[in-house]
C-alpha positions in Angstrom: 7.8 -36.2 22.3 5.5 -36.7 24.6 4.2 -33.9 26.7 4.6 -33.3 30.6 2.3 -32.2 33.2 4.2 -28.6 33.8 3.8 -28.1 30.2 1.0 -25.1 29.3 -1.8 -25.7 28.0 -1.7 -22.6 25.6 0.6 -20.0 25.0 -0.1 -16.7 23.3 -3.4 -17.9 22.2 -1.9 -20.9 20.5 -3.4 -24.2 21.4 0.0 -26.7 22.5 -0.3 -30.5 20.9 3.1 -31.6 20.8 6.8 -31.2 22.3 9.2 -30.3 19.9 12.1 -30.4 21.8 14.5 -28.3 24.6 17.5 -26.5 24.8 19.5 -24.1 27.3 17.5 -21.5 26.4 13.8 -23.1 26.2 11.3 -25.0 25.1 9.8 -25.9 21.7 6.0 -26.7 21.1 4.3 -27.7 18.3 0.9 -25.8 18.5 -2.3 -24.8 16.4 -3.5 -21.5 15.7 -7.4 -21.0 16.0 -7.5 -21.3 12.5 -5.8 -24.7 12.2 -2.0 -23.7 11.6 0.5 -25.5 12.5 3.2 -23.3 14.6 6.8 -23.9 16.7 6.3 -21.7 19.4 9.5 -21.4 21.5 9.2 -20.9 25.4 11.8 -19.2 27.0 13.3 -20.4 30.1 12.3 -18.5 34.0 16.1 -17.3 34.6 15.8 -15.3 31.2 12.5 -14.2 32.0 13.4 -12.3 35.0 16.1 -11.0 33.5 14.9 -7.0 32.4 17.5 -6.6 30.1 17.1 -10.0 28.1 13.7 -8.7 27.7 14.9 -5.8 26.0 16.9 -7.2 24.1 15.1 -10.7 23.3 12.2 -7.6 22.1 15.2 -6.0 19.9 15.6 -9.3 18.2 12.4 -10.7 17.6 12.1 -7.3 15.8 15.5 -8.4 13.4 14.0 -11.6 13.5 10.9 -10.3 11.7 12.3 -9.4 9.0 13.9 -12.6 7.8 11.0 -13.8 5.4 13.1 -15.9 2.5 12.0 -19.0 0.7 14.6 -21.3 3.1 13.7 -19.5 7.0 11.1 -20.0 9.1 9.0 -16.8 9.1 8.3 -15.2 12.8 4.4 -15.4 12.8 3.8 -13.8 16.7 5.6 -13.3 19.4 5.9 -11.6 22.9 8.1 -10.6 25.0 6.3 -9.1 27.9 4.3 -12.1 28.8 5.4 -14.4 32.0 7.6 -16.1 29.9 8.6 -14.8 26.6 7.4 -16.4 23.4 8.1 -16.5 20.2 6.0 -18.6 17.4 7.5 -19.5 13.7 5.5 -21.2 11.2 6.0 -25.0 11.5 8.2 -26.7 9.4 7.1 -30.4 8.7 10.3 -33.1 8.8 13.6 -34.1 9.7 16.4 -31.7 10.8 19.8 -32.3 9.1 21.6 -34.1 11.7 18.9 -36.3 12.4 18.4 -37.6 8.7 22.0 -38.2 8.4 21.9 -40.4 11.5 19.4 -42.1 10.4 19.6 -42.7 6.8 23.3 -41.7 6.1 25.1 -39.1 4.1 22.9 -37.1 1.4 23.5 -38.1 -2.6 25.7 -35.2 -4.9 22.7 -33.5 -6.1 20.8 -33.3 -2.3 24.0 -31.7 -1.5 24.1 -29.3 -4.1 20.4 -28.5 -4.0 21.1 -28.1 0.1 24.3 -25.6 -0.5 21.8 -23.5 -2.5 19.0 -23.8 -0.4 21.8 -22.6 3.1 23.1 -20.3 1.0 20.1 -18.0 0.3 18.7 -18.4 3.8 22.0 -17.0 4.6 21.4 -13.9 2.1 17.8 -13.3 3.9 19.0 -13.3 7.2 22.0 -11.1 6.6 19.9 -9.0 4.6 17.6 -8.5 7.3 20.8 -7.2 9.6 21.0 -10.6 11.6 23.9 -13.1 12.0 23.1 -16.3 13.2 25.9 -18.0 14.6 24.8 -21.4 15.3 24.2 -22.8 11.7 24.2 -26.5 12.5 22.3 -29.7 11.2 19.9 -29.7 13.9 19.1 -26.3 13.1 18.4 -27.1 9.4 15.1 -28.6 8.6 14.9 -30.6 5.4 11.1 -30.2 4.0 9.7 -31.4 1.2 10.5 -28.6 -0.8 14.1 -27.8 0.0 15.7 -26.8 3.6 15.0 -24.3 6.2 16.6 -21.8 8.5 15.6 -22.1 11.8 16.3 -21.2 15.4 17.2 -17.7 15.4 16.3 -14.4 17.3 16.8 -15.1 21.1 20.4 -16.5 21.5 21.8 -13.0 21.2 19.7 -11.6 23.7 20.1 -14.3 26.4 23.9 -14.2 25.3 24.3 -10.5 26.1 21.9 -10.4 29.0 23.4 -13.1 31.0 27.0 -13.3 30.0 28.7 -13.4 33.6 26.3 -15.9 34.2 27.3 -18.2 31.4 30.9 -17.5 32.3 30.7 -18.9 35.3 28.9 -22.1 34.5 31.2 -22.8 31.8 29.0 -21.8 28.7 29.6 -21.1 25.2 28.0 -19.8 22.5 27.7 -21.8 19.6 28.3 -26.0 18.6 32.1 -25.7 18.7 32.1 -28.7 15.8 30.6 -25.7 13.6 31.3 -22.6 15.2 34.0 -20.0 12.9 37.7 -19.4 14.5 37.1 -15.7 15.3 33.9 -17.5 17.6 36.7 -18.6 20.0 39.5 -16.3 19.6 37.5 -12.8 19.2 33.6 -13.1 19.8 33.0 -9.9 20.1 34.0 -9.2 16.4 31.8 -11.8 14.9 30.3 -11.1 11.8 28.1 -12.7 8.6 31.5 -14.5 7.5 31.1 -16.9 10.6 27.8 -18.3 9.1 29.8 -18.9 6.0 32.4 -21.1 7.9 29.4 -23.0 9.7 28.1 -23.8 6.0 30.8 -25.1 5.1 30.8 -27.5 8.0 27.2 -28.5 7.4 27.9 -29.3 4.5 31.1 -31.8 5.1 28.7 -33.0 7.8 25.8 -33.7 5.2 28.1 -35.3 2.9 30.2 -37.7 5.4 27.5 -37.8 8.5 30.6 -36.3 10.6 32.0 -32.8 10.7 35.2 -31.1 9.1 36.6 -30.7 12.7 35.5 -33.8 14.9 37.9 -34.7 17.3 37.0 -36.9 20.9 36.6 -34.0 22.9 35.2 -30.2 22.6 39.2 -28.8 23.6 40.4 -30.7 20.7 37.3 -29.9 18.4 38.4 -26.3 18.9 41.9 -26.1 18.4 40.9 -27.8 15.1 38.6 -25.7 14.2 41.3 -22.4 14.9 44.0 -24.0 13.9 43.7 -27.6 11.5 43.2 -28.3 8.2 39.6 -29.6 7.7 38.9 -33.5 7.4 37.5 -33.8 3.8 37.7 -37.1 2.8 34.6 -38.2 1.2 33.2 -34.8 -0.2 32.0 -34.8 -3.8 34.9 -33.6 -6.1 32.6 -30.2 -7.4 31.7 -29.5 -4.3 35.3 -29.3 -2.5 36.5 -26.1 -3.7 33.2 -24.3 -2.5 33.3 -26.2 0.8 36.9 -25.0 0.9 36.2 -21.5 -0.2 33.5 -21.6 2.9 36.3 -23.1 5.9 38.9 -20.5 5.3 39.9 -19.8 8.4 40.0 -15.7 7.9 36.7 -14.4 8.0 37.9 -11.8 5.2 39.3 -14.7 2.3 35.0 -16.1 2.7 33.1 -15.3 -0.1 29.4 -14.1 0.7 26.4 -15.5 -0.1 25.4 -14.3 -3.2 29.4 -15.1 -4.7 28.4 -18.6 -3.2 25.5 -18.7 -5.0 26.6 -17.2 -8.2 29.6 -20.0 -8.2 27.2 -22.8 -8.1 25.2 -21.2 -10.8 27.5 -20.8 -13.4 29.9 -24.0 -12.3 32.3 -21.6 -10.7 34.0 -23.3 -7.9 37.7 -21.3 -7.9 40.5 -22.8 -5.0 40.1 -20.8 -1.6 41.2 -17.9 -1.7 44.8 -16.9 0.0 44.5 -15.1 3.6 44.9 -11.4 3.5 48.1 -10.3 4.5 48.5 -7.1 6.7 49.7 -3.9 5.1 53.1 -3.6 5.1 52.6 0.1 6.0 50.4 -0.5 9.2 52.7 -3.1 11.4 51.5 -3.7 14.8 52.1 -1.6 17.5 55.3 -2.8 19.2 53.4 -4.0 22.6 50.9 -6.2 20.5 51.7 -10.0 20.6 52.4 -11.2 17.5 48.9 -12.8 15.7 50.2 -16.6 15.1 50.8 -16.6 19.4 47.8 -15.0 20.2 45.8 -17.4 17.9 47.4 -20.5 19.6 46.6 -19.1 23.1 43.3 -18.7 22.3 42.0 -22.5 21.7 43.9 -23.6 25.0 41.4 -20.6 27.0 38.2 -20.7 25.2 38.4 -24.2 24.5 38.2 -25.0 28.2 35.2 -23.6 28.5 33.5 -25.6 25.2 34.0 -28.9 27.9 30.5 -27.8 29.5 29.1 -26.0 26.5 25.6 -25.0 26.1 24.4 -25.8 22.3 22.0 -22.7 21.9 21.3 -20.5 18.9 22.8 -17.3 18.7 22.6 -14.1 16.7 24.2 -10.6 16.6 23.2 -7.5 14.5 25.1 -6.6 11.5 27.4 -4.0 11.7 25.9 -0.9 8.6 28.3 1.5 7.0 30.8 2.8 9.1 30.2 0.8 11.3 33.0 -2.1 12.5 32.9 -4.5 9.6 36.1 -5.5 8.6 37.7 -3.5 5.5 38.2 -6.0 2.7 40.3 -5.0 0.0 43.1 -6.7 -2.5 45.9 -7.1 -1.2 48.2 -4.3 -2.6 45.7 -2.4 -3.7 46.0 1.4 -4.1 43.4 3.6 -6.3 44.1 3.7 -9.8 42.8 4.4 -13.7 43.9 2.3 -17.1 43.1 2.3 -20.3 43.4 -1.2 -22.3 46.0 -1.2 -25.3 44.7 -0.9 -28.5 45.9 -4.3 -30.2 44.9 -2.9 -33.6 46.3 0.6 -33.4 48.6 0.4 -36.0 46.1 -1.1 -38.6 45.2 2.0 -40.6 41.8 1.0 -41.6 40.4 0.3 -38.1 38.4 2.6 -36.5 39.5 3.5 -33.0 37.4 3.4 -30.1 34.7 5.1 -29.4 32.8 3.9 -26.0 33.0 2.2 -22.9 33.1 -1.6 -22.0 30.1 -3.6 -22.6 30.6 -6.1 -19.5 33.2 -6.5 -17.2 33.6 -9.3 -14.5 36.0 -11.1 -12.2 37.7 -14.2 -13.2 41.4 -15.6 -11.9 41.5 -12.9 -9.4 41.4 -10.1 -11.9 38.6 -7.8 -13.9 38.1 -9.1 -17.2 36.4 -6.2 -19.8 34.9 -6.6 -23.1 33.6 -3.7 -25.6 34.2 -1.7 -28.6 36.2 -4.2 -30.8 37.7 -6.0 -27.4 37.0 -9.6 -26.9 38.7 -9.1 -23.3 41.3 -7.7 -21.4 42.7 -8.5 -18.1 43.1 -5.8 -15.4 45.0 -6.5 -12.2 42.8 -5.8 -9.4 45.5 -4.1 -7.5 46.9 -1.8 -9.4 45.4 -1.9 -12.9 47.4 -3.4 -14.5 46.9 -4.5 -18.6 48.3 -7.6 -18.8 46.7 -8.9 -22.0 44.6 -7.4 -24.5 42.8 -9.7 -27.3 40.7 -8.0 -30.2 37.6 -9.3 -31.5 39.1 -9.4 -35.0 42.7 -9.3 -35.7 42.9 -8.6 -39.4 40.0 -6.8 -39.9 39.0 -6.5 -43.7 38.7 -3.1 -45.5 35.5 -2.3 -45.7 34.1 -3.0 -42.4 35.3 -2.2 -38.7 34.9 -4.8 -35.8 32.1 -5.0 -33.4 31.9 -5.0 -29.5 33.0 -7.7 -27.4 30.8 -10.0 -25.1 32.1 -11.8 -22.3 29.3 -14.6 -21.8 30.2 -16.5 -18.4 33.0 -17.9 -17.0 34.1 -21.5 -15.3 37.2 -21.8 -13.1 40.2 -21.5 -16.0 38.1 -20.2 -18.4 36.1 -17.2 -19.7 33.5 -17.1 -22.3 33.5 -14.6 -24.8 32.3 -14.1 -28.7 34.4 -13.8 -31.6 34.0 -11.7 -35.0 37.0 -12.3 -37.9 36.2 -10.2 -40.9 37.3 -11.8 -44.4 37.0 -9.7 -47.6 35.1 -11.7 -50.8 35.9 -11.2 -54.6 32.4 -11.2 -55.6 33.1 -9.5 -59.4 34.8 -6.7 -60.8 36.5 -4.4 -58.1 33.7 -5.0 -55.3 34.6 -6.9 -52.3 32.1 -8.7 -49.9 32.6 -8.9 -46.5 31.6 -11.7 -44.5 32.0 -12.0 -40.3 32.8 -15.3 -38.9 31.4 -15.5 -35.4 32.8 -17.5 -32.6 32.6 -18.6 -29.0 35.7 -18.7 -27.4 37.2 -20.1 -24.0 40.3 -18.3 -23.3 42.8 -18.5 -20.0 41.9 -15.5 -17.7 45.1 -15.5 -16.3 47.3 -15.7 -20.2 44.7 -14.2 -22.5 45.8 -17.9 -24.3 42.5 -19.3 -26.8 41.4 -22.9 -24.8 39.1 -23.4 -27.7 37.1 -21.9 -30.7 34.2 -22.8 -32.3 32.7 -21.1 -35.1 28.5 -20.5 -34.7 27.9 -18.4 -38.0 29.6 -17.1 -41.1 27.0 -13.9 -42.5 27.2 -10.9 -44.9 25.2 -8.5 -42.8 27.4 -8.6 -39.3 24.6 -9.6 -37.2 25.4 -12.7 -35.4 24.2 -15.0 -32.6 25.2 -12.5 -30.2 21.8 -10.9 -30.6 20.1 -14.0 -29.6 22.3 -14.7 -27.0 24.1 -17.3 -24.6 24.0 -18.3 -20.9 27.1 -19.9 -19.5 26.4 -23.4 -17.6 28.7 -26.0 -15.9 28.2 -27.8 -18.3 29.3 -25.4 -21.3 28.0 -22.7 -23.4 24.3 -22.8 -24.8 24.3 -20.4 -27.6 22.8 -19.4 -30.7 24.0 -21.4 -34.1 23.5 -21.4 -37.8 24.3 -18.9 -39.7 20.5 -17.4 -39.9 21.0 -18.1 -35.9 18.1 -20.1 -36.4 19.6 -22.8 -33.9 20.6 -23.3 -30.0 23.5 -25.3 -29.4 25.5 -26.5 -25.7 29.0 -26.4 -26.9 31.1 -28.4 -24.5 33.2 -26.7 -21.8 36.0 -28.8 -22.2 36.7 -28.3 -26.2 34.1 -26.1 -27.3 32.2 -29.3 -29.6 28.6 -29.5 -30.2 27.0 -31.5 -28.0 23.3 -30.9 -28.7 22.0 -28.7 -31.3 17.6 -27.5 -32.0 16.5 -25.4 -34.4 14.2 -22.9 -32.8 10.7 -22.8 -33.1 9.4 -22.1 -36.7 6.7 -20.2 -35.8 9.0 -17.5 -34.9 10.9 -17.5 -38.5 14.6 -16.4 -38.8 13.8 -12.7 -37.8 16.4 -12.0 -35.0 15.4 -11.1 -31.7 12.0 -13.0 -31.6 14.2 -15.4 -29.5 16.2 -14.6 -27.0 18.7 -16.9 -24.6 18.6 -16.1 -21.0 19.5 -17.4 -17.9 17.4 -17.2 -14.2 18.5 -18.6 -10.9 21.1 -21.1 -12.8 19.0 -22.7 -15.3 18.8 -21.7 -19.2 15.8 -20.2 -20.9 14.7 -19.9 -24.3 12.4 -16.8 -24.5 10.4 -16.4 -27.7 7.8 -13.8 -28.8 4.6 -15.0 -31.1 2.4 -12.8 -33.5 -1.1 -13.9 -33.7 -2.1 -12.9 -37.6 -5.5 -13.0 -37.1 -5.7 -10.4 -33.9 -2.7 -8.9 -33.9 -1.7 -10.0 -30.1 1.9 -10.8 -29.0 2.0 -13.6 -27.1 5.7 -15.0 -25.3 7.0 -18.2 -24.3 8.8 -19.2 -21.6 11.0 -22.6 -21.7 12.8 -23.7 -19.3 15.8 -26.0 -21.2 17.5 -28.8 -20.1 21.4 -28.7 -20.6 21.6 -32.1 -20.7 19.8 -32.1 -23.6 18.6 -29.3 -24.8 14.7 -30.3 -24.7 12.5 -28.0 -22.8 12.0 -29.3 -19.3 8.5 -26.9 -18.9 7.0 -24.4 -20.8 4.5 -21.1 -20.2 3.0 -19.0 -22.1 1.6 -15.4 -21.0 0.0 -12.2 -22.9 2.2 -9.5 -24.8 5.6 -8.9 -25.4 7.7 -10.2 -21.5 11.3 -10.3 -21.4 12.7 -12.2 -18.6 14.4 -10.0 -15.7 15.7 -12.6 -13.5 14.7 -14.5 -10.5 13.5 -13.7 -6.7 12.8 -16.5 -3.9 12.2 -19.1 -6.7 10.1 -17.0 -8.6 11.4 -15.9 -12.4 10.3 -12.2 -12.9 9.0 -11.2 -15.8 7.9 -7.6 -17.8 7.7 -5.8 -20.3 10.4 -3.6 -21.8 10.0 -0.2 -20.2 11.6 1.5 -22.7 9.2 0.1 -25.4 6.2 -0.4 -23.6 5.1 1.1 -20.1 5.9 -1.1 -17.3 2.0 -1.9 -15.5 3.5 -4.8 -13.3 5.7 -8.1 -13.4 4.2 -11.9 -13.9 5.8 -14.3 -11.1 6.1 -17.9 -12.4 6.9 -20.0 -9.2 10.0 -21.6 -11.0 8.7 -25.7 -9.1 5.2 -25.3 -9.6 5.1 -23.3 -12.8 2.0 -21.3 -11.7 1.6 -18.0 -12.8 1.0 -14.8 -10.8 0.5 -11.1 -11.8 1.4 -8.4 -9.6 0.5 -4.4 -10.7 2.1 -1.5 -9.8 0.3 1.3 -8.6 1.4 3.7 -11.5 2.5 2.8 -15.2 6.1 3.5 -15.2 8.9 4.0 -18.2 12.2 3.6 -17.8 15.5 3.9 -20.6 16.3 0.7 -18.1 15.1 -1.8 -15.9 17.4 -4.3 -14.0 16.9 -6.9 -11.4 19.8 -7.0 -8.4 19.8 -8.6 -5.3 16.1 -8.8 -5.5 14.7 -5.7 -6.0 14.1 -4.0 -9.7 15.7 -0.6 -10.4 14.0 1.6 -12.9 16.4 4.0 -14.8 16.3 7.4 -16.6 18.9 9.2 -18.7 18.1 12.0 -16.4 19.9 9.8 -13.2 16.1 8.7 -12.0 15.9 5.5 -10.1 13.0 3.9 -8.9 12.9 0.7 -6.6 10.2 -1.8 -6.8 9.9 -5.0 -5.0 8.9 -7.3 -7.5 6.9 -9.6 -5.2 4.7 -6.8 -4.3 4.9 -4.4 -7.0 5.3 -1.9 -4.4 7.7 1.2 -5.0 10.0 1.5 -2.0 11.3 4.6 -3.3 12.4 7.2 -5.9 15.6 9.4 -6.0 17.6 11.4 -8.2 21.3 10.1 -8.2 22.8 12.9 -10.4 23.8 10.7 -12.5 23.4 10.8 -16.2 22.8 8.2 -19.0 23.3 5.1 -15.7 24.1 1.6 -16.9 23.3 -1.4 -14.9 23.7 -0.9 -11.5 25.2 -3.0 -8.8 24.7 -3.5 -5.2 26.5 -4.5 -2.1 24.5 -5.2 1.2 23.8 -2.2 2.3 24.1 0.1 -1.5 23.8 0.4 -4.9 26.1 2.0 -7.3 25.5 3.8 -10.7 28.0 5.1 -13.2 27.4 7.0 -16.0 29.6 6.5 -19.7 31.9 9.4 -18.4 32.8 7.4 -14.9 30.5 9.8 -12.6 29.3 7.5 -9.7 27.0 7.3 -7.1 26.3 5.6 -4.1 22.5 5.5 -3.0 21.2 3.6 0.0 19.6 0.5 -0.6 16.5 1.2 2.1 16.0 4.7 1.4 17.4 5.6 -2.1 19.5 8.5 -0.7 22.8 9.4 -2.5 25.6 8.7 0.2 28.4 8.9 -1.8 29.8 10.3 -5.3 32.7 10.6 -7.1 32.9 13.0 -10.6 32.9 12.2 -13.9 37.0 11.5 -15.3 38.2 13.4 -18.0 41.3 11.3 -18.6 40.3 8.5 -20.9 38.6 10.9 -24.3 35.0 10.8 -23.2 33.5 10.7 -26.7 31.7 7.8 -26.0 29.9 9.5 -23.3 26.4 9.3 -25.5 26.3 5.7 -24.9 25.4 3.2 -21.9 27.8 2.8 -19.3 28.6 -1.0 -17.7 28.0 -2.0 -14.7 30.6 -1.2 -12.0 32.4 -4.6 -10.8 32.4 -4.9 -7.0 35.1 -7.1 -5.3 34.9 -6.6 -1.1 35.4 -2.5 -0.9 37.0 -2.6 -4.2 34.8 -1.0 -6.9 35.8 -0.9 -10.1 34.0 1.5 -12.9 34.0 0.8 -16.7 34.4 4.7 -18.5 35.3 6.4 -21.3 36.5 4.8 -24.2 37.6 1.2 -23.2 39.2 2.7 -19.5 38.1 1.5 -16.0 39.5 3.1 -12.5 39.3 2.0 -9.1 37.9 3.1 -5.7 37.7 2.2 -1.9 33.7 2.4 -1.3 34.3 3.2 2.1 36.0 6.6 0.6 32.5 7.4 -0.7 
């Protein structure tokens, strides 16, 4: 786009080449730093500019808008917001945005799609990490480079939006696209929050896959009485793809997953139907002068609507509301506080041991928590009120001489969980002594039933040990496991009916000594992780493969110096370390998970840890004693230490804004994900036989403010984190 004689020559510094484009709120260059980079710098236009209090706040948001810095945004390089006419510079993002790709060249293939729901998604965890909505997610907003899409186009609608908000009145201005804006944009704007970007995903998306949106209708008053009140138009969406583009268009903000439940579903195949609205509590009716919601969300189109005739398309953001603040309180419909213990299927077999520790995973499935541990393949809790509805032991008819082993839950697909299998079988081998041998299995079972989908044996041994040790990742396409019955194999059993698709042994080098392999999964994908002794120096060396599920073949491969397990992935970088608790920790190796180049970061101070655990991109070091240390992985900086009180912690688990640790005897705490200070704690439970409480706790399960915490000996219990 050609530039015009009233353009500047310069701003900030920043040499102008090009004209990006313009909006109601500015200007966009394309400029060059001194040192050559390419920049967007974004002009504001002169009514904002002599406005004092859209300086303040344009200053307030640039500062937000800092902070956003994830692989799919455009970073904030510079900015002022003092100058003549405030500024802001991003780096420059080469290529087509969304809407004008489609236009041109038509809707985007399944996999494009799917790579550009992951890509949306975790900008949409940055930016709401960073305490920033943005509220006008829309295909011209979305820039497709070369190596996935980009963010951009937020940080200064919020602060023209609040500073001149009679004035956009009263020209007929709204804020937002209406084709992608959220209900609550047009019937309460004021209470917008991250779930709006969701909606607008979901939008993006339909518009990506049919090159028109969910909610196009021939005029803005009928687009938004649509988008408030009518069923999206989704005719042409790829069938795995629906139920997450449904899940994103509910209409109440609350029955939206977030981004990292989005992301987790396309990972592990796990695209559930939407999710029913919340219903009000029964016990909190509305007061008797409030007009009844259904009228008051059909008046609302008809007035706001109206307005959307002469709408201004600008980008828009709004901070997040922190704790205690006015997010809205999400919990499960019915749900009150509560504290079960599963039922003992085998507690009338004499010769099994009873239980003697808490769960080893739980997780949601079907709308429920599903837990596995201490002889428990699963059980099914009721997220409302804890109720047991089925209990299935690993082994049934356990033989004589040995007791059975804790459960697993590996995955789960919509329908289906993943879990292992152990059947004891006693063996005549001579006289009066009896051999035991363990069948192993993977099993799909019915979350909502308990009912077995399929089973598939993967070993039959004498010692107990079994694949489990090596491992299994969950995929959309099926299970990849260990097999054989030295577990000297890697299968993909089939999701469907549990048969062997592919099957490799694994590599010789490492022999048949378990745990010299290991089964993983990072950011989606399956990885084989194997450990190599060099016999003539003594050095460990590991590999890192990246498998194909298709296949099973190894899609790349690196290799780098002593003994690394795998802790997960960060901003397309797998993290890897060594074991704290065997070795101490001097500093992670990034592998950049599209180029495959290596990176080693240090940490300042060698650190040991009884556990180290990767969540929502930040390591956590444990103690027994309740120590904690953050490091960013990236940096290998330590953001902070604290002492959460509490002892022997599992995994932890974070929301936005904290992280929660329980110990084996249910005491919990609730530390602050900037700062590491305990804001919250409940006590340890006495109610479920604690004489487990020398082992490692679970991770606590979070479902909105629901958390539920694994305890005891095979006992969870329930709490509002908002009562912390």
């Amino acid at each position: 786009m050609a530039l015009r004689d009233s353009d500047p020559a310069e701003v900030g510094g920043y040499r102008i080449e090009d004209r990006l484009g313009s909006g109601g709120m500015g200007v966009v260059y394309l400029a060059r730093s001194a040192s050559g980079r390419r920049l967007a710098v974004k002009v504001v236009h002169g009514q904002y500019a002599d406005d004092d209090e859209f300086r303040t706040r344009f200053r307030r948001e640039v500062a937000a808008a800092r902070q956003v810095s994830g692989a799919f945004t455009a970073p904030v390089v510079d900015a002022d917001a003092d100058g003549p006419s405030p500024w802001m510079a991003t780096l420059y993002i080469p290529g087509e945005d969304l809407g004008t790709y489609v236009r041109r060249h038509g809707p985007l293939p399944p996999g494009r799609l799917r790579d550009l729901a992951a890509g949306l998604a975790e900008a949409l965890r940055d930016i709401h990490r960073a305490g920033v909505v943005h509220r006008d997610l829309k295909p011209a907003n979305v820039m497709l480079a070369d190596d996935g899409p980009r963010v951009i186009d937020f940080g200064i609608s919020r602060a023209a939006e609040a500073a001149g908000m009679d004035a956009l009145t009263q020209t007929g201005r709204v804020m937002g696209t209406p084709p992608f804006m959220s209900p609550e944009q047009f019937t309460s704007p004021h209470e917008v929050g991250p779930a709006t970007d969701i909606f607008s995903l979901g939008a993006v998306l339909v518009y990506a896959a049919t090159r028109r949106g969910p909610f196009d209708s021939p005029n803005p008053w009928e687009t938004a009485t649509r988008v408030v009140e009518g069923a999206p138009e989704l005719a042409g969406v790829p069938d795995d793809l629906l139920p997450f583009v449904r899940l994103c268009l509910e209409k109440h903000p609350k029955s939206r997953p977030g981004p990292d439940e989005l992301l987790h579903l396309l990972r592990e195949g796990r695209l559930p139907h939407p999710r029913p609205e919340p219903a009000p509590p029964e016990t909190e009716p509305a007061p008797p002068e409030t007009e009844p919601a259904p009228r008051r969300r059909r008046w609302w189109p008809a007035a706001v609507a109206a307005t959307a005739v002469l709408a201004a398309v600008a980008a828009t953001t709004t901070v997040l509301a922190r704790a205690g603040g006015s997010e809205p309180h999400r919990l499960p419909a019915g749900w009150h506080a509560w504290h079960r213990r599963a039922v003992d299927p085998t507690a009338e077999n004499p010769n099994t041991a009873g239980p003697s520790g808490p769960f080893s995973r739980c997780v949601l499935a079907d709308k429920a928590l599903l837990c596995a541990g201490d002889g428990i393949m699963a059980a099914r809790f009721s997220l409302a009120d804890g109720r047991n509805v089925w209990t299935r032991p690993m082994d049934p008819t356990p033989a004589e001489s040995t007791t059975s082993g804790g459960g697993t839950i590996i995955g789960t697909r919509p329908g289906a969980v993943y879990v292992y299998g152990a059947d004891d079988h006693d063996i005549k081998t001579g006289g009066e002594d009896a051999e035991s041998r363990t069948t192993h299995t993977v099993q799909a079972l019915d979350p909502d039933t308990g009912k077995q989908l399929w089973r598939t044996v993967v070993s039959t041994v004498t010692d107990g040990v079994g694949p489990e040790t090596v491992g299994a990742v969950a995929t959309p396409a099926g299970v990849v496991t260990a097999i054989g019955d030295g577990s000297d194999s890697y299968a993909l059993l089939d999701a469907a009916n549990g048969k062997v698709r592919w099957r490799h042994r694994l590599p010789e080098s490492i022999g048949d000594t378990s745990g010299d392999c290991l089964l993983s999964g990072a950011g989606g994908q399956p990885y084989l992780t194997c450990r190599h002794m060099d016999e003539d120096t003594d050095r460990t060396r590991t590999t890192f493969t990246r498998l194909d599920p298709a296949t099973g073949h190894g899609r790349w491969t690196v290799t780098v110096k002593g003994a690394q397990y795998l802790f997960g992935q960060v901003r397309g970088h797998l993290v890897l370390g060594a074991d704290p608790l065997m070795d101490k920790l001097t500093g992670f190796t990034l592998v950049d998970a599209s180029s495959h180049v290596l990176t080693t970061v240090r940490l300042s101070t060698p650190r040991n840890a009884s556990g180290a655990h990767l969540v929502r991109g930040t390591v956590y070091l444990t103690l027994t004693s309740g120590s904690v240390r953050a490091i960013d992985p990236l940096t290998g900086r330590e953001l902070w230490q604290s002492n959460s009180t509490v002892e022997q912690p599992g995994p932890p688990t974070a929301s936005a804004g904290r992280l929660y640790l329980a110990s084996p005897t249910g005491r919990l705490a609730a530390l602050d994900l900037r700062t590491g200070k305990v804001t919250g704690a409940l006590p340890g439970r006495d109610d479920g036989d604690n004489s487990g409480s020398g082992l490692t706790a679970s991770a606590p399960v979070l479902s909105g403010d629901a958390l539920y915490v694994p305890y005891g000996m095979r006992a969870v219990y329930s709490a509002d984190v908002h009562g912390l």
